[in-house]
Predicted model as a PDB file, atoms N, CA, C, CB and O in Angstrom, pLDDT in the B-factor column:
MODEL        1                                                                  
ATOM      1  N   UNK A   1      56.216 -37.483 -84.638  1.00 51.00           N  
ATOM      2  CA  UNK A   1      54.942 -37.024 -85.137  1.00 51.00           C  
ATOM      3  C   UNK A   1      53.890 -37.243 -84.046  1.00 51.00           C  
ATOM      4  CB  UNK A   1      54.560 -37.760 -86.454  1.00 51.00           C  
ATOM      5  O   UNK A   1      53.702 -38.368 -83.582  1.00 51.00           O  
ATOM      6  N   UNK A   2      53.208 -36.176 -83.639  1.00 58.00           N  
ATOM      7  CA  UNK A   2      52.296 -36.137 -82.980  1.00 58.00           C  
ATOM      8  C   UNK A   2      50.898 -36.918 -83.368  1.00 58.00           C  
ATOM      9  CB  UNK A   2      52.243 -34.950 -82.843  1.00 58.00           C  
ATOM     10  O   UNK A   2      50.497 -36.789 -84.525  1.00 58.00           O  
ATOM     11  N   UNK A   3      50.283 -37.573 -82.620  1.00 59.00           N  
ATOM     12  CA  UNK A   3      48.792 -37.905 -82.917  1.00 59.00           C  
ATOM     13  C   UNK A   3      47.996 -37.083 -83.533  1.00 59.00           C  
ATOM     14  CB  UNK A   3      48.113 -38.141 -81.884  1.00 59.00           C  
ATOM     15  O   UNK A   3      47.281 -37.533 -84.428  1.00 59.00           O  
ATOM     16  N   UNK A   4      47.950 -35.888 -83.238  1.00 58.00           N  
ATOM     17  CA  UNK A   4      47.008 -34.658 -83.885  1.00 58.00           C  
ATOM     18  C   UNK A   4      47.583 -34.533 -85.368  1.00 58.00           C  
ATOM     19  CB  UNK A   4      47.178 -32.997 -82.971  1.00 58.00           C  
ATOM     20  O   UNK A   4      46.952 -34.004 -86.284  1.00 58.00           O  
ATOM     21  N   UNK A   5      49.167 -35.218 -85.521  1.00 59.00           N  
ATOM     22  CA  UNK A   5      49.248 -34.843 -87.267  1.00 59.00           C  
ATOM     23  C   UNK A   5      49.152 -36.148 -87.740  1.00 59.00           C  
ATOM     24  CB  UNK A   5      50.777 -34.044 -87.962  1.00 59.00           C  
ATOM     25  O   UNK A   5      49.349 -36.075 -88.952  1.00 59.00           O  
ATOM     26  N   UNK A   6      48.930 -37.438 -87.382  1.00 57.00           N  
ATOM     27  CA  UNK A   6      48.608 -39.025 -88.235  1.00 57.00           C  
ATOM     28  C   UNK A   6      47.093 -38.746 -88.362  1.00 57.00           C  
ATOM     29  CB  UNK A   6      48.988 -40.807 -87.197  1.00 57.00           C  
ATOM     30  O   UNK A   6      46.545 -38.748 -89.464  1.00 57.00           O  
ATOM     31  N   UNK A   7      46.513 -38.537 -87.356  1.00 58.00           N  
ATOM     32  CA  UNK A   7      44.784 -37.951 -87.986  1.00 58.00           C  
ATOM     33  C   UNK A   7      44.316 -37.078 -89.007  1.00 58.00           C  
ATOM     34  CB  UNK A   7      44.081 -37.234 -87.072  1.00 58.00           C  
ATOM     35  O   UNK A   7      43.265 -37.126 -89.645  1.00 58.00           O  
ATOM     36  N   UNK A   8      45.327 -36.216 -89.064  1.00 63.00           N  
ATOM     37  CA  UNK A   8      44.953 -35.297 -89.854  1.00 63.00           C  
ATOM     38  C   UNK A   8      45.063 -35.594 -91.347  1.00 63.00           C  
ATOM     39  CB  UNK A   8      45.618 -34.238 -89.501  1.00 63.00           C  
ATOM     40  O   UNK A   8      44.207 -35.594 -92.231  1.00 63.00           O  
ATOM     41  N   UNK A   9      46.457 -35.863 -91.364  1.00 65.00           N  
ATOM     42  CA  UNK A   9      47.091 -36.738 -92.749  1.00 65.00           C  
ATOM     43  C   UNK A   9      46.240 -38.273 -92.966  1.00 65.00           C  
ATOM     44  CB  UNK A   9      49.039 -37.173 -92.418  1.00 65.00           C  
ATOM     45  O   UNK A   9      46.506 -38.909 -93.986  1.00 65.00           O  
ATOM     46  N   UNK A  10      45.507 -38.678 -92.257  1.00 68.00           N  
ATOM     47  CA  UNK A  10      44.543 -40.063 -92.459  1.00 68.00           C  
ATOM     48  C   UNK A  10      43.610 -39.197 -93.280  1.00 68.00           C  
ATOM     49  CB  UNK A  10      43.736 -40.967 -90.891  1.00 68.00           C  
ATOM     50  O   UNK A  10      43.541 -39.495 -94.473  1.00 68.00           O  
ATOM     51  N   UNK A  11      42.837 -38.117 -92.830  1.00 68.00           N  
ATOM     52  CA  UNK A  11      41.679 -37.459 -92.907  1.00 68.00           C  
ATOM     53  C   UNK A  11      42.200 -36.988 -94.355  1.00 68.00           C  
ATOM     54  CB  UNK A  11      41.273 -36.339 -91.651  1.00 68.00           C  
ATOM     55  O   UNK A  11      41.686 -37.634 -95.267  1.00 68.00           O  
ATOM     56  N   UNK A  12      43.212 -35.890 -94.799  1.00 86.00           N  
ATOM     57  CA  UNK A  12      43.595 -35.929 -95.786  1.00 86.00           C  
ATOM     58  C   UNK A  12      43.498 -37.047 -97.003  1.00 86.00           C  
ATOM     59  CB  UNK A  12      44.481 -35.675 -95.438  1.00 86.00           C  
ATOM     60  O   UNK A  12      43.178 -36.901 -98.183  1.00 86.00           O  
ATOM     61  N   UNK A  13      43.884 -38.176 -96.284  1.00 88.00           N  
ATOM     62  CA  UNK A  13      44.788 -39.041 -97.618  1.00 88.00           C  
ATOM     63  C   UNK A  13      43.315 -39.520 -97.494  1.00 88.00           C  
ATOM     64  CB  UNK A  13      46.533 -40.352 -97.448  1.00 88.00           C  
ATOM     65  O   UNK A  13      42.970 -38.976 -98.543  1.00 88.00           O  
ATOM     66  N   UNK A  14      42.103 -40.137 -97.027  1.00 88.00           N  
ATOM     67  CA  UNK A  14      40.844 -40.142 -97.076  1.00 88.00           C  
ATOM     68  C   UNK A  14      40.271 -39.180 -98.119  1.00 88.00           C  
ATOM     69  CB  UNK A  14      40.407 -39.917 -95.833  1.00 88.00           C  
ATOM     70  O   UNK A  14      39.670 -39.536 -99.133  1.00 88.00           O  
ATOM     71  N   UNK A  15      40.530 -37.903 -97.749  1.00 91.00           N  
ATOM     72  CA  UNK A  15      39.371 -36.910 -99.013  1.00 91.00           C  
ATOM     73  C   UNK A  15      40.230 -37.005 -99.951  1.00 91.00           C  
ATOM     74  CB  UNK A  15      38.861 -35.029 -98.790  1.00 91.00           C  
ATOM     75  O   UNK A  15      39.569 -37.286-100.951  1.00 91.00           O  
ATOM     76  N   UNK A  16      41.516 -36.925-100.279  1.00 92.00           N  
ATOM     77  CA  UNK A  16      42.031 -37.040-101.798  1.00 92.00           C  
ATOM     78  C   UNK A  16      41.422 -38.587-102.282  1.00 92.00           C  
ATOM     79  CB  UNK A  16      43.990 -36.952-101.894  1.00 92.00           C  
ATOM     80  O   UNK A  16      40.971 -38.810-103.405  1.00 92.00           O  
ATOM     81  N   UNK A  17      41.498 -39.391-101.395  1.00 93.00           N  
ATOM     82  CA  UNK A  17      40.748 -40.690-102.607  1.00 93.00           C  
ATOM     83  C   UNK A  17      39.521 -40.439-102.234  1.00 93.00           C  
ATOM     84  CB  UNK A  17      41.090 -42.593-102.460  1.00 93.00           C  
ATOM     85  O   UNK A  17      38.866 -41.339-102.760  1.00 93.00           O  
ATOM     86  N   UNK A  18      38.916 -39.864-101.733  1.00 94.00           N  
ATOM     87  CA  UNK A  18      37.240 -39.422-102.127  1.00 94.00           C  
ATOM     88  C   UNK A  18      37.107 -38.360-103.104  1.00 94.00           C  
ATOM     89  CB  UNK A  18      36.369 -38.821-100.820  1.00 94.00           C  
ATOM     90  O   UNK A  18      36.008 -38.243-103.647  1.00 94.00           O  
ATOM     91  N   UNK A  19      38.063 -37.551-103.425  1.00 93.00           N  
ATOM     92  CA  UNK A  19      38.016 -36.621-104.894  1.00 93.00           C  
ATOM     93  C   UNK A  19      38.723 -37.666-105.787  1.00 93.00           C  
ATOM     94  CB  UNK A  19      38.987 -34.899-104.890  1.00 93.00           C  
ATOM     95  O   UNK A  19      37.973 -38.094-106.665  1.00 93.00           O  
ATOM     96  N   UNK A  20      39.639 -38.052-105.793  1.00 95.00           N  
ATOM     97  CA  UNK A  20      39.658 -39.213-106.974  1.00 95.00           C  
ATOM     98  C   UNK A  20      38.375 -39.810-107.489  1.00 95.00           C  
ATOM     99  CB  UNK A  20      40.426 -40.438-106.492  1.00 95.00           C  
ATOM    100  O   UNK A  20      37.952 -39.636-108.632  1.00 95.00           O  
ATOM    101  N   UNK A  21      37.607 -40.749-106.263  1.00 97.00           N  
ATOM    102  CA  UNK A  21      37.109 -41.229-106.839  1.00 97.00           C  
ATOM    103  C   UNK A  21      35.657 -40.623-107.808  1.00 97.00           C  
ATOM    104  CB  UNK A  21      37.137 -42.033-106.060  1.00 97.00           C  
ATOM    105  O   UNK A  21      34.831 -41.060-108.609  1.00 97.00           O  
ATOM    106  N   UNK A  22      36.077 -39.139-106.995  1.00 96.00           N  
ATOM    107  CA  UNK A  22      34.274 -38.478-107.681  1.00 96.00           C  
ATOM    108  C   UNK A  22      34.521 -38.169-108.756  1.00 96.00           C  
ATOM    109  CB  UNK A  22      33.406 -37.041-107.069  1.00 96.00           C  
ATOM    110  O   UNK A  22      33.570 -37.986-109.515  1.00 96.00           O  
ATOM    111  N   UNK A  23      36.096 -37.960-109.329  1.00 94.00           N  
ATOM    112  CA  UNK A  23      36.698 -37.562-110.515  1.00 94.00           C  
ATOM    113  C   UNK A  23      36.342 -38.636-111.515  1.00 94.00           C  
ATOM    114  CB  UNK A  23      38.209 -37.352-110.354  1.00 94.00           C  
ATOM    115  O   UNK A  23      35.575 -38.432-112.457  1.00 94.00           O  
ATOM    116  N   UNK A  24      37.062 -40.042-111.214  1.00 95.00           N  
ATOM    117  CA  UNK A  24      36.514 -41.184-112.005  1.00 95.00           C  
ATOM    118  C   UNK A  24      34.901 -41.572-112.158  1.00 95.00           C  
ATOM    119  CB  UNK A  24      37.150 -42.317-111.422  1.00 95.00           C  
ATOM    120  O   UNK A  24      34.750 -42.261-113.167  1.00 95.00           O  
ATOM    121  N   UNK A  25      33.774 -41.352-111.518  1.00 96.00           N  
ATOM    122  CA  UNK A  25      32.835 -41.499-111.578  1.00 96.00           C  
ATOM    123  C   UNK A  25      32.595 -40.572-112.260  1.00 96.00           C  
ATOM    124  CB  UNK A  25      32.342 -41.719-110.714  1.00 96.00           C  
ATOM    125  O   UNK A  25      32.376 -41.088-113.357  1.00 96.00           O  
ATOM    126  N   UNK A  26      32.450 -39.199-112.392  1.00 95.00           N  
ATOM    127  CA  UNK A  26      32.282 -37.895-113.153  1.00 95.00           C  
ATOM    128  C   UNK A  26      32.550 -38.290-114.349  1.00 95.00           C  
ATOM    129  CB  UNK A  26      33.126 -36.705-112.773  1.00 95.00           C  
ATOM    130  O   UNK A  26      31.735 -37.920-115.193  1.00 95.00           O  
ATOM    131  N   UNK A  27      33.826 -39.213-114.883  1.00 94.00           N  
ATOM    132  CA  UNK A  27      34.440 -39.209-115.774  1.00 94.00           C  
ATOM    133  C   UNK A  27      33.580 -40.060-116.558  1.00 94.00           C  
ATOM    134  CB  UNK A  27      35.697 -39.472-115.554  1.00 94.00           C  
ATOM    135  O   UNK A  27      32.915 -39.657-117.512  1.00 94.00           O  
ATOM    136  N   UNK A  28      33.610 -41.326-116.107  1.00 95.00           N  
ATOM    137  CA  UNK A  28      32.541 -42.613-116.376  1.00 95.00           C  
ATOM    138  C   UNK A  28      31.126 -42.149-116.617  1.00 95.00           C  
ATOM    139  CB  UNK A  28      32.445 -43.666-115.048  1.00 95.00           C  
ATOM    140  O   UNK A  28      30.679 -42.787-117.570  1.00 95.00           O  
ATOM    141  N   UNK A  29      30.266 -41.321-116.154  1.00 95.00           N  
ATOM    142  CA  UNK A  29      29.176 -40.935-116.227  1.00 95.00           C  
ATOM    143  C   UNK A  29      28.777 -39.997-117.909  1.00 95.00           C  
ATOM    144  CB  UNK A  29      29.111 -40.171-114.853  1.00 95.00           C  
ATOM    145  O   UNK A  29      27.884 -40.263-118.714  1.00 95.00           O  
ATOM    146  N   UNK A  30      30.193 -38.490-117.991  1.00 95.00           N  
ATOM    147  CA  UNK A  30      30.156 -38.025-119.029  1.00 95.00           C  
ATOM    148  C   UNK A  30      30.659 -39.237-120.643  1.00 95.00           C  
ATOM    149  CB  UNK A  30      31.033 -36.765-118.637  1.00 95.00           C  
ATOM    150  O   UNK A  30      29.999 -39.071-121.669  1.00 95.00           O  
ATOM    151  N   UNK A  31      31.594 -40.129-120.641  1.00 95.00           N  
ATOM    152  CA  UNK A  31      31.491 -41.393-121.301  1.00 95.00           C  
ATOM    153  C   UNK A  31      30.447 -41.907-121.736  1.00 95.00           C  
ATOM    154  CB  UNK A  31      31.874 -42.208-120.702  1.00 95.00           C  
ATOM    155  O   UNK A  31      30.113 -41.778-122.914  1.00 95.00           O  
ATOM    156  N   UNK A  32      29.857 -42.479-120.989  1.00 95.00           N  
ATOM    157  CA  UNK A  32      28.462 -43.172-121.028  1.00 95.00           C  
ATOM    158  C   UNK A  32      27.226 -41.921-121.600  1.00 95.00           C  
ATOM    159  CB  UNK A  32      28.080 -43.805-119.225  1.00 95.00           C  
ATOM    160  O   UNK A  32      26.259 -42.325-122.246  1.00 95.00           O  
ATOM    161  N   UNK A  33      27.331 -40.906-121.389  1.00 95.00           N  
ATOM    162  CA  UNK A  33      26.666 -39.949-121.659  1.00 95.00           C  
ATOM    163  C   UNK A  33      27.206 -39.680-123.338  1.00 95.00           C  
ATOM    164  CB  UNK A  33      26.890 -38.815-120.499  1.00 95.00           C  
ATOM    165  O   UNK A  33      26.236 -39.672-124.096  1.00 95.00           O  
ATOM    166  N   UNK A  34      27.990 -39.553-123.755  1.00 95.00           N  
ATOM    167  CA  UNK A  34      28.705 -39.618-124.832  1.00 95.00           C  
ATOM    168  C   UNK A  34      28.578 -40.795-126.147  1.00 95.00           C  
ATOM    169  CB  UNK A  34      29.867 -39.648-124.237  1.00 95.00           C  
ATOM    170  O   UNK A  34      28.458 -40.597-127.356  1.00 95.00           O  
ATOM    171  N   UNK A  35      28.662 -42.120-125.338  1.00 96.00           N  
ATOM    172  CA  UNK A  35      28.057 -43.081-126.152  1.00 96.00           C  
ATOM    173  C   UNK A  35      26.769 -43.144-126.140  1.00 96.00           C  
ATOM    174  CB  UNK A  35      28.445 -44.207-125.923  1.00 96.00           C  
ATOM    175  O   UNK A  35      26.097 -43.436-127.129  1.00 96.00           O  
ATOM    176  N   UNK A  36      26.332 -42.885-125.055  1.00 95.00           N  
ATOM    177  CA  UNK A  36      24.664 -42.520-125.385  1.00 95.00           C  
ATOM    178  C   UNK A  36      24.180 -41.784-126.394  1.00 95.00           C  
ATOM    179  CB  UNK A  36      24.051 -41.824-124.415  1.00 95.00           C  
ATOM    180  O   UNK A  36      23.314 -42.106-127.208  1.00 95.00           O  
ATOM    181  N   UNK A  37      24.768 -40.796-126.306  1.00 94.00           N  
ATOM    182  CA  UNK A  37      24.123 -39.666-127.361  1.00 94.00           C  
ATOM    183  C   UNK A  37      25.138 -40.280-128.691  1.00 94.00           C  
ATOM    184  CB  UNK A  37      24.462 -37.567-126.804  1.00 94.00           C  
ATOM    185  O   UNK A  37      24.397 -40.441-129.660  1.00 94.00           O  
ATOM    186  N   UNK A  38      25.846 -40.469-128.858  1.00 95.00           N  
ATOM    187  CA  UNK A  38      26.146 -41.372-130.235  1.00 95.00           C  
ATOM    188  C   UNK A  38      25.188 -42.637-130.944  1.00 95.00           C  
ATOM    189  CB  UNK A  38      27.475 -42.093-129.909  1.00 95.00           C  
ATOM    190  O   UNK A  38      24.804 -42.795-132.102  1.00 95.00           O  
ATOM    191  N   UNK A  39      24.980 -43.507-129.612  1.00 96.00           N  
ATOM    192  CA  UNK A  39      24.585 -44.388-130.489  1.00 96.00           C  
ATOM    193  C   UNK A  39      23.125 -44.906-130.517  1.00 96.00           C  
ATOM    194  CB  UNK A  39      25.400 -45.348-130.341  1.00 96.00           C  
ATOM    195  O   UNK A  39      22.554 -45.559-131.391  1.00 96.00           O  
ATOM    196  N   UNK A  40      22.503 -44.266-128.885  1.00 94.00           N  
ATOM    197  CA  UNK A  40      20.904 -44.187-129.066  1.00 94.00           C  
ATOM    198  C   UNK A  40      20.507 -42.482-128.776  1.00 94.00           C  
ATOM    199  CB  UNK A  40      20.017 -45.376-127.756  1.00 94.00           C  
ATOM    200  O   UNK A  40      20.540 -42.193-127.580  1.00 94.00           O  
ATOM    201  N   UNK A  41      20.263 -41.720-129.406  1.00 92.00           N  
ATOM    202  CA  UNK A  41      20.305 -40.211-128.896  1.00 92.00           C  
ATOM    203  C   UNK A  41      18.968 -40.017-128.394  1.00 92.00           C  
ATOM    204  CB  UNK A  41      20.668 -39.050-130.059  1.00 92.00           C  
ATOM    205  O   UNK A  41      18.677 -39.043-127.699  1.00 92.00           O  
ATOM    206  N   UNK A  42      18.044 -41.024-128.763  1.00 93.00           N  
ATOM    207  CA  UNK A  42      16.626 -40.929-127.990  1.00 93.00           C  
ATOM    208  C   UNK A  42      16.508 -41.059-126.461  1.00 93.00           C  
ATOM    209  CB  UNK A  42      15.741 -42.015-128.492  1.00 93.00           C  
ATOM    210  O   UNK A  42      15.779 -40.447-125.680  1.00 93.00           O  
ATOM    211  N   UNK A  43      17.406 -42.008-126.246  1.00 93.00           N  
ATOM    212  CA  UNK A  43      17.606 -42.201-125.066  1.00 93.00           C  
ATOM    213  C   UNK A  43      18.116 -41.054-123.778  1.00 93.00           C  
ATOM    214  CB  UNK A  43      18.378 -43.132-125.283  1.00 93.00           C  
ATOM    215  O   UNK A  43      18.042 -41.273-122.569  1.00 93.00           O  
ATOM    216  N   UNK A  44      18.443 -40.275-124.193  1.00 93.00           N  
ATOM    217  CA  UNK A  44      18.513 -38.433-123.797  1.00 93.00           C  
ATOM    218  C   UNK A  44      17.156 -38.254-123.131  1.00 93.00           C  
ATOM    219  CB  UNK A  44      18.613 -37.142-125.397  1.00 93.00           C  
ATOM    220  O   UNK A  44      17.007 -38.056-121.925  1.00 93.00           O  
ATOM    221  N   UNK A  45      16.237 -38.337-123.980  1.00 91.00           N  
ATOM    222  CA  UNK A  45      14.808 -37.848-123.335  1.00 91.00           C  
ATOM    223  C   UNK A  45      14.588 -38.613-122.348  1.00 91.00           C  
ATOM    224  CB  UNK A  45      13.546 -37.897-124.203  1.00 91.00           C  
ATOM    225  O   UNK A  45      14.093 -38.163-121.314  1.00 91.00           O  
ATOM    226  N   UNK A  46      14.855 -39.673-122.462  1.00 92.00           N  
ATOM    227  CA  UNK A  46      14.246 -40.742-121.389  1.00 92.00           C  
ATOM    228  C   UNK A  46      14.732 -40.425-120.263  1.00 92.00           C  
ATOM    229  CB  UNK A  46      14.536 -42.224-121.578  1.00 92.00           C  
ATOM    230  O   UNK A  46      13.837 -40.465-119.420  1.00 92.00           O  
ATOM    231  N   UNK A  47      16.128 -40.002-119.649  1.00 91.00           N  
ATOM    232  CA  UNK A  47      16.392 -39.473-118.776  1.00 91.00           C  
ATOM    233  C   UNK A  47      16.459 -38.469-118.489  1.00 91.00           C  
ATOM    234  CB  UNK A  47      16.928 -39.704-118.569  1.00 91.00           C  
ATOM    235  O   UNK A  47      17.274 -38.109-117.640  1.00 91.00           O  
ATOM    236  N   UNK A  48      15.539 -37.552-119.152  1.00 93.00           N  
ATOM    237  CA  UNK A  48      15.348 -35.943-118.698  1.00 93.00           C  
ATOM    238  C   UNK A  48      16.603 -35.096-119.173  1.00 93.00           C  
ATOM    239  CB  UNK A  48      15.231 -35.766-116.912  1.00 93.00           C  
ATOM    240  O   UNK A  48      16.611 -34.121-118.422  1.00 93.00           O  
ATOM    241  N   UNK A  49      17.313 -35.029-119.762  1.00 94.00           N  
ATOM    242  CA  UNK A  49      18.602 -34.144-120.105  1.00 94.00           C  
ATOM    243  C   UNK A  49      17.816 -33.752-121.419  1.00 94.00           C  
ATOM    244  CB  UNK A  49      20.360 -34.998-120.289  1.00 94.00           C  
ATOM    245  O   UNK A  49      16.937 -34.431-121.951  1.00 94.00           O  
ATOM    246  N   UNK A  50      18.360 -32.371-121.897  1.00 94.00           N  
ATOM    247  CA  UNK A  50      17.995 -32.026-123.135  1.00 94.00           C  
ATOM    248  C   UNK A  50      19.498 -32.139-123.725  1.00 94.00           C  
ATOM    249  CB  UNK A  50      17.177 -30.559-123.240  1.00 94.00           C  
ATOM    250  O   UNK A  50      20.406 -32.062-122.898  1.00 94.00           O  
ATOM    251  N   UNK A  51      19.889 -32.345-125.311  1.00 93.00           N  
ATOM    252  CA  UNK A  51      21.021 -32.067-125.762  1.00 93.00           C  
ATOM    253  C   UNK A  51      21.967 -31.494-125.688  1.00 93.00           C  
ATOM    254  CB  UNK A  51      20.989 -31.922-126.284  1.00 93.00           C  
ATOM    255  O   UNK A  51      23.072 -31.886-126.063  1.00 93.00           O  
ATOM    256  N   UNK A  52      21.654 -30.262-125.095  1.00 96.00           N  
ATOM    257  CA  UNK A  52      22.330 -28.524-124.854  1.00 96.00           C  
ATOM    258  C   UNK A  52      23.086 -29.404-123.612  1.00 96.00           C  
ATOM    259  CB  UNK A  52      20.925 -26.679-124.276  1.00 96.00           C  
ATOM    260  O   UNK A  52      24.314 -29.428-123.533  1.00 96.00           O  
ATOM    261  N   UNK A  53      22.158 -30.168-122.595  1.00 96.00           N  
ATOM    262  CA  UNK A  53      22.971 -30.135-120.797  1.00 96.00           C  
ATOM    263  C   UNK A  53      23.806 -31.361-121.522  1.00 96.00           C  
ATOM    264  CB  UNK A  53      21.710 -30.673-118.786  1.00 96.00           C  
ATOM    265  O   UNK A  53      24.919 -31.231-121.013  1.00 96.00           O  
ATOM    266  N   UNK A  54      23.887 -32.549-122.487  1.00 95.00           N  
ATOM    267  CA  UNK A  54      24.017 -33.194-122.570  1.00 95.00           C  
ATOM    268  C   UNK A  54      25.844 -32.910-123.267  1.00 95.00           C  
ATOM    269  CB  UNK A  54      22.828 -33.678-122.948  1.00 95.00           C  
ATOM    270  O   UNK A  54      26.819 -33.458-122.752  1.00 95.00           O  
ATOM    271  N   UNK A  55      25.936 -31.967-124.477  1.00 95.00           N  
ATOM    272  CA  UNK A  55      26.794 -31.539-125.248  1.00 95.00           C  
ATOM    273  C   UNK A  55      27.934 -30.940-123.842  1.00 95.00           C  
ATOM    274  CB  UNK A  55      26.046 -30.405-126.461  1.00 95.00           C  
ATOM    275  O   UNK A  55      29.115 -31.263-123.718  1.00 95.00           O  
ATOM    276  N   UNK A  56      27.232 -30.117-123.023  1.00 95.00           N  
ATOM    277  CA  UNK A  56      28.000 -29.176-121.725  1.00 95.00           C  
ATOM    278  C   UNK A  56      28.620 -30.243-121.356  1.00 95.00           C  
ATOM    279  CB  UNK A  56      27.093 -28.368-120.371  1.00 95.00           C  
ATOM    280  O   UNK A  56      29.824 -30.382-121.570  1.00 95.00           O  
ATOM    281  N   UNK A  57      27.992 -31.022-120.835  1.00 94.00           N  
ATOM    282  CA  UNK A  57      28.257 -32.131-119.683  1.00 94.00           C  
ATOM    283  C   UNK A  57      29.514 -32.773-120.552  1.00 94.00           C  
ATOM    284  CB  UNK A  57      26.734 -33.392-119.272  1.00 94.00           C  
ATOM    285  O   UNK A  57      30.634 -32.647-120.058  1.00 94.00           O  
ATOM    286  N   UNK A  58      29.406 -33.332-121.592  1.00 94.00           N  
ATOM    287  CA  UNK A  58      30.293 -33.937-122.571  1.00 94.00           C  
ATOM    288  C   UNK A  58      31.660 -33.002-122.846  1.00 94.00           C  
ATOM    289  CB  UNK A  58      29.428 -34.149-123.944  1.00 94.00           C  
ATOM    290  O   UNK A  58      32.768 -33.537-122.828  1.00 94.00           O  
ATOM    291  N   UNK A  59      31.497 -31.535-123.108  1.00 94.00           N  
ATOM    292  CA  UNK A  59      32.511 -31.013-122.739  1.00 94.00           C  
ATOM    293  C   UNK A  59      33.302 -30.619-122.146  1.00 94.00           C  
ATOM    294  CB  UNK A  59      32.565 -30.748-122.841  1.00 94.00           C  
ATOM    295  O   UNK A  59      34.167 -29.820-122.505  1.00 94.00           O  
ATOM    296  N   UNK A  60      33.101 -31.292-120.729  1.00 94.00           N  
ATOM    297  CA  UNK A  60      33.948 -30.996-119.632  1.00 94.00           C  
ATOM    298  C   UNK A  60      34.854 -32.764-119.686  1.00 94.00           C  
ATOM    299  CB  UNK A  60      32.819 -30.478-117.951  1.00 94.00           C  
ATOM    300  O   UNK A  60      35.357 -33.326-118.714  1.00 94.00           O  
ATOM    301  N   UNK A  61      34.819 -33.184-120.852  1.00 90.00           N  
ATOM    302  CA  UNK A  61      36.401 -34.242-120.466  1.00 90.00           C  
ATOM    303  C   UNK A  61      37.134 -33.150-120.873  1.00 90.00           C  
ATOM    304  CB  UNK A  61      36.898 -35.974-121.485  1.00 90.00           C  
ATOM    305  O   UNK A  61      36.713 -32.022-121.132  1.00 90.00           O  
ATOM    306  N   UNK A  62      38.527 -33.667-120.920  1.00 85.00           N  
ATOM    307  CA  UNK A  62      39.434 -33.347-121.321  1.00 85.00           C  
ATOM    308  C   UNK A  62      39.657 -33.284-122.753  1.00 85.00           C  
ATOM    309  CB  UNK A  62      40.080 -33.906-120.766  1.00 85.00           C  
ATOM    310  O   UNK A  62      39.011 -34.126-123.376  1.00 85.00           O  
ATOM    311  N   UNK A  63      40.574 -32.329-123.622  1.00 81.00           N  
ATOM    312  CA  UNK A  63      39.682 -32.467-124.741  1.00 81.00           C  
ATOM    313  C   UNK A  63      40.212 -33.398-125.908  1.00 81.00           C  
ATOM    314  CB  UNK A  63      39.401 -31.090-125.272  1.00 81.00           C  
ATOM    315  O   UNK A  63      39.832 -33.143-127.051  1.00 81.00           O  
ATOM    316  N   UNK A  64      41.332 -34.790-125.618  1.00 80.00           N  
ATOM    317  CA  UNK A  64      42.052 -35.588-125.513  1.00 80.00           C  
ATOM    318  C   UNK A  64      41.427 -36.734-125.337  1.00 80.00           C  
ATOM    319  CB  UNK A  64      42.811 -35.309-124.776  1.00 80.00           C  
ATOM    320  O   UNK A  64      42.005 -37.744-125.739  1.00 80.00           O  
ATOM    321  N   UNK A  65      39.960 -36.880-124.631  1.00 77.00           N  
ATOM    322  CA  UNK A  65      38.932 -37.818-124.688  1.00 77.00           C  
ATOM    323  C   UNK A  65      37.499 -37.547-124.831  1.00 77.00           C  
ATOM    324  CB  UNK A  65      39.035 -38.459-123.698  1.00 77.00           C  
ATOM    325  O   UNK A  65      36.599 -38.228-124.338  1.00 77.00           O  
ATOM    326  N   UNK A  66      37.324 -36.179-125.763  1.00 76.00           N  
ATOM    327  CA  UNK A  66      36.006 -35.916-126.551  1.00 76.00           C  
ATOM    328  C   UNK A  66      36.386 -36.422-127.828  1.00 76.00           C  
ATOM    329  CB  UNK A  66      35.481 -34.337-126.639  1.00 76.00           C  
ATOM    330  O   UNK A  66      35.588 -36.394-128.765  1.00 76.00           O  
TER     331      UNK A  66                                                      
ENDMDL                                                                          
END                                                                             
């Protein structure tokens, strides 16, 4: 294996755990967004989301953890 292909495959295996991790944060964020609007729904306004972006946002888990 050439040097030009261990860099490349570093650089690779680098952005797949940088899309992992934006996946798990994405994931964690719509959650929290979810118990939010369950259990204080006022709390929506406070951070600028209206219900509508709030419901969207919530429907992009999977639909196995809505």
């Amino acid at each position: 294996m050439e040097p030009a292909d261990v860099s490349r495959r570093r650089y690779s295996l680098a952005t797949l755990r940088s899309m992992i991790a934006t996946w798990r944060e994405r994931t964690r964020y719509r959650w929290e967004l979810k118990r939010m609007a369950k259990d204080n729904p006022h709390l929506i306004d406070d951070i600028g989301l209206t219900r509508l972006q709030v419901e969207e946002e919530i429907a992009k888990l999977p639909f196995w953890q809505r």
